[in-house]
N, CA and C of each residue as an Amber inpcrd file, in Angstrom:
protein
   192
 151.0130000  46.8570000  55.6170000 151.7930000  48.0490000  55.8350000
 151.6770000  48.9490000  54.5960000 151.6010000  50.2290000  54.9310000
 151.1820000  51.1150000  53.6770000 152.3430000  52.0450000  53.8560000
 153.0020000  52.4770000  52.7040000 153.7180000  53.6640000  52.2760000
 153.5860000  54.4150000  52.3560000 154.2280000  55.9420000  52.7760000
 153.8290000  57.3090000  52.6580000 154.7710000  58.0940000  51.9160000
 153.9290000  58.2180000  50.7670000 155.2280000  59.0430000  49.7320000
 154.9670000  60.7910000  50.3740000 155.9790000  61.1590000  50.4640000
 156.5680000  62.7600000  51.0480000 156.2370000  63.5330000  49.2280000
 155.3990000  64.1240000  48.8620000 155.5090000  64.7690000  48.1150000
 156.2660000  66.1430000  48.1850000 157.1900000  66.8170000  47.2020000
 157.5210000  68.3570000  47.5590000 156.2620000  68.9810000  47.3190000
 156.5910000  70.3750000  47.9850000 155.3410000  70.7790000  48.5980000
 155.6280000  71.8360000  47.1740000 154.7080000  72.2840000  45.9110000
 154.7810000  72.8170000  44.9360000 154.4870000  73.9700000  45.4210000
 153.8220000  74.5210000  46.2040000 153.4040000  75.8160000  46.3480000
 153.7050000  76.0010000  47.6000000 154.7870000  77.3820000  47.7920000
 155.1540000  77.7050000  49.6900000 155.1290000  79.2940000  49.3180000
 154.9820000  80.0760000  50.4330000 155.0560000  81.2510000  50.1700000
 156.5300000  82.1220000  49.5430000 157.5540000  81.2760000  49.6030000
 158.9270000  82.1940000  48.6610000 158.3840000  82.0400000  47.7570000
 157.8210000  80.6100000  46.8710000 157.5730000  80.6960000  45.4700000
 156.6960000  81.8780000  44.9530000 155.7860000  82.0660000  45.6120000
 154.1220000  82.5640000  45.2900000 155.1780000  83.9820000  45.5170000
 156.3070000  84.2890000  46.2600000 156.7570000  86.2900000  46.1260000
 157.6250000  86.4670000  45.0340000 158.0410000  85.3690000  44.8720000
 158.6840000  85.0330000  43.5880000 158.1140000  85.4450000  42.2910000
 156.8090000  84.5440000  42.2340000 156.0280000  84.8160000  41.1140000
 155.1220000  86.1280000  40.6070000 155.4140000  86.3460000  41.8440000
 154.1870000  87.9710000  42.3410000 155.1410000  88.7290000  41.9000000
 156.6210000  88.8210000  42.1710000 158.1400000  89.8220000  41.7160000
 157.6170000  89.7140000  40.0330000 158.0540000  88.5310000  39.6400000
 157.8570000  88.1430000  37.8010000 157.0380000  89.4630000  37.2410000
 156.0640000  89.5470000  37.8450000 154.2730000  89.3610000  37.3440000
 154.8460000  90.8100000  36.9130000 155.4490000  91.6860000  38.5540000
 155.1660000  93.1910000  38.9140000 156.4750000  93.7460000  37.5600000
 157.1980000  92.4480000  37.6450000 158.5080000  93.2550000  36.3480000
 157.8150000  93.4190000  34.9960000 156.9610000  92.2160000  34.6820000
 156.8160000  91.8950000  33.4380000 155.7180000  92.9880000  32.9260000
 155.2090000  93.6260000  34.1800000 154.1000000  94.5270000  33.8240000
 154.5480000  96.0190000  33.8780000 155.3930000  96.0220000  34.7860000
 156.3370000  97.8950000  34.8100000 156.9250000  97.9010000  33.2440000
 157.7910000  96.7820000  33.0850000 158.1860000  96.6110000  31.5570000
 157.3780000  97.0340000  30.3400000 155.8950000  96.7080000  30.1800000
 155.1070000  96.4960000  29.2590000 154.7320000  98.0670000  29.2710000
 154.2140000  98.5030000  30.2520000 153.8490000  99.9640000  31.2330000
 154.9340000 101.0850000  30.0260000 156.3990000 100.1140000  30.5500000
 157.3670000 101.6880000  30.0780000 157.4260000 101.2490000  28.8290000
 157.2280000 100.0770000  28.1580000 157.5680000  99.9610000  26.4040000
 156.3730000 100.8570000  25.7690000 154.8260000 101.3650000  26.3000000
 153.7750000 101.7360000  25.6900000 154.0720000 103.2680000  25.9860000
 154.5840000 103.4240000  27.2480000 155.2360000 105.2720000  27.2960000
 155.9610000 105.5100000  26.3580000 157.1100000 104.4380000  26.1800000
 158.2470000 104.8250000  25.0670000 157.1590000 105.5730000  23.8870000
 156.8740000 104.6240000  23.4140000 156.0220000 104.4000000  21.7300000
 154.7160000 105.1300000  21.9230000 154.5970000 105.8480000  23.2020000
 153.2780000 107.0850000  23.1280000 151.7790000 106.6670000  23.1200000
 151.6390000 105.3830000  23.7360000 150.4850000 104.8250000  24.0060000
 150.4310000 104.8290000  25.2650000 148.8830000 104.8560000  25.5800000
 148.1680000 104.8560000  27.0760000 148.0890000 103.4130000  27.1850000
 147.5810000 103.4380000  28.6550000 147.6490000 101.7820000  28.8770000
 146.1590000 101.8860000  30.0740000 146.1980000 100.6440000  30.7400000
 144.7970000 100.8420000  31.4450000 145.3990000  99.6780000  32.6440000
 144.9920000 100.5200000  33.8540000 145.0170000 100.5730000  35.5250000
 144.1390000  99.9840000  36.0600000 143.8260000  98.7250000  36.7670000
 142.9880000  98.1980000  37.1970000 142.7040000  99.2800000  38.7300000
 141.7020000  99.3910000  39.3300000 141.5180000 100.2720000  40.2810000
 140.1790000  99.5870000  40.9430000 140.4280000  99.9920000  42.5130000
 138.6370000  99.2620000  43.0160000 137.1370000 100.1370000  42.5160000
 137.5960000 101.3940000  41.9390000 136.4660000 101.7590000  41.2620000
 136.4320000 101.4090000  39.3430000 137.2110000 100.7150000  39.5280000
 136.8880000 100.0470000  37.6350000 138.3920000 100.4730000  36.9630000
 138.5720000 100.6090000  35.7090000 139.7040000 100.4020000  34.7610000
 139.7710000 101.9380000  35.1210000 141.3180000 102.5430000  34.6550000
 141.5600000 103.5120000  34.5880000 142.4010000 103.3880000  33.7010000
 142.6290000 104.7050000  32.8430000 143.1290000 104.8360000  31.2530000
 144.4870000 106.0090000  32.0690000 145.6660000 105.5680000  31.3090000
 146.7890000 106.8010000  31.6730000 147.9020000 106.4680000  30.6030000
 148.3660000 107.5910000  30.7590000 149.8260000 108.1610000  29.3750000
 149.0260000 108.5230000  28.7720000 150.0670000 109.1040000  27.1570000
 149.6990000 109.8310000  26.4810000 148.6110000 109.6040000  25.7330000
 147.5100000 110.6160000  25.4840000 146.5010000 109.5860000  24.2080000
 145.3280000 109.1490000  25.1190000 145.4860000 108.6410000  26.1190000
 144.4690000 107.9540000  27.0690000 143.4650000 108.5270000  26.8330000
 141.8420000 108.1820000  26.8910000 140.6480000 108.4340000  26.5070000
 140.1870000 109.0640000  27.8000000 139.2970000 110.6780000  27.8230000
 139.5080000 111.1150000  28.9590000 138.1090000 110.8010000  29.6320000
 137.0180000 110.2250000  29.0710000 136.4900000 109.1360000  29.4240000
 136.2910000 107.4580000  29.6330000 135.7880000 107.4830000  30.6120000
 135.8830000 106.0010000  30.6360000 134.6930000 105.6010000  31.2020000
 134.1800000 104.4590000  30.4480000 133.3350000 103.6540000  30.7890000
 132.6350000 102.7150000  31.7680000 131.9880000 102.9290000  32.5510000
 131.9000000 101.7180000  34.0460000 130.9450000 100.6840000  32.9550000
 131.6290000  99.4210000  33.1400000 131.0970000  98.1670000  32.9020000
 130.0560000  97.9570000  34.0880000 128.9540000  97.5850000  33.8520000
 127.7070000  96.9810000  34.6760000 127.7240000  95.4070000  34.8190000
């Protein structure tokens, strides 16, 4: 006769909107501390990085 241990299930989808919430605070946060203090920051986008706020470089580079 063999045992079946019930593991908890570590990963369900509340956790994973949970963690996705964290991610979106910890990054609006970082976003408005670099507006405060007058630095640009950089935008991931499906055509490559994008540079914004003050200062931002009004070129930008496509990585190959």
């Amino acid at each position: 006769m063999t045992a079946t241990i019930n593991k908890p299930e570590l990963f369900n989808e509340s956790r994973a909107q949970g963690i996705l919430q964290c991610l979106r605070e910890a990054a609006a946060d970082a976003i408005e501390t670099k507006r405060k203090l007058g630095q640009y920051w950089v935008v991931s986008t499906p055509d490559g990085p994008r540079f914004e706020g003050p200062g931002a470089p009004l070129v930008r580079n496509k990585i190959v």
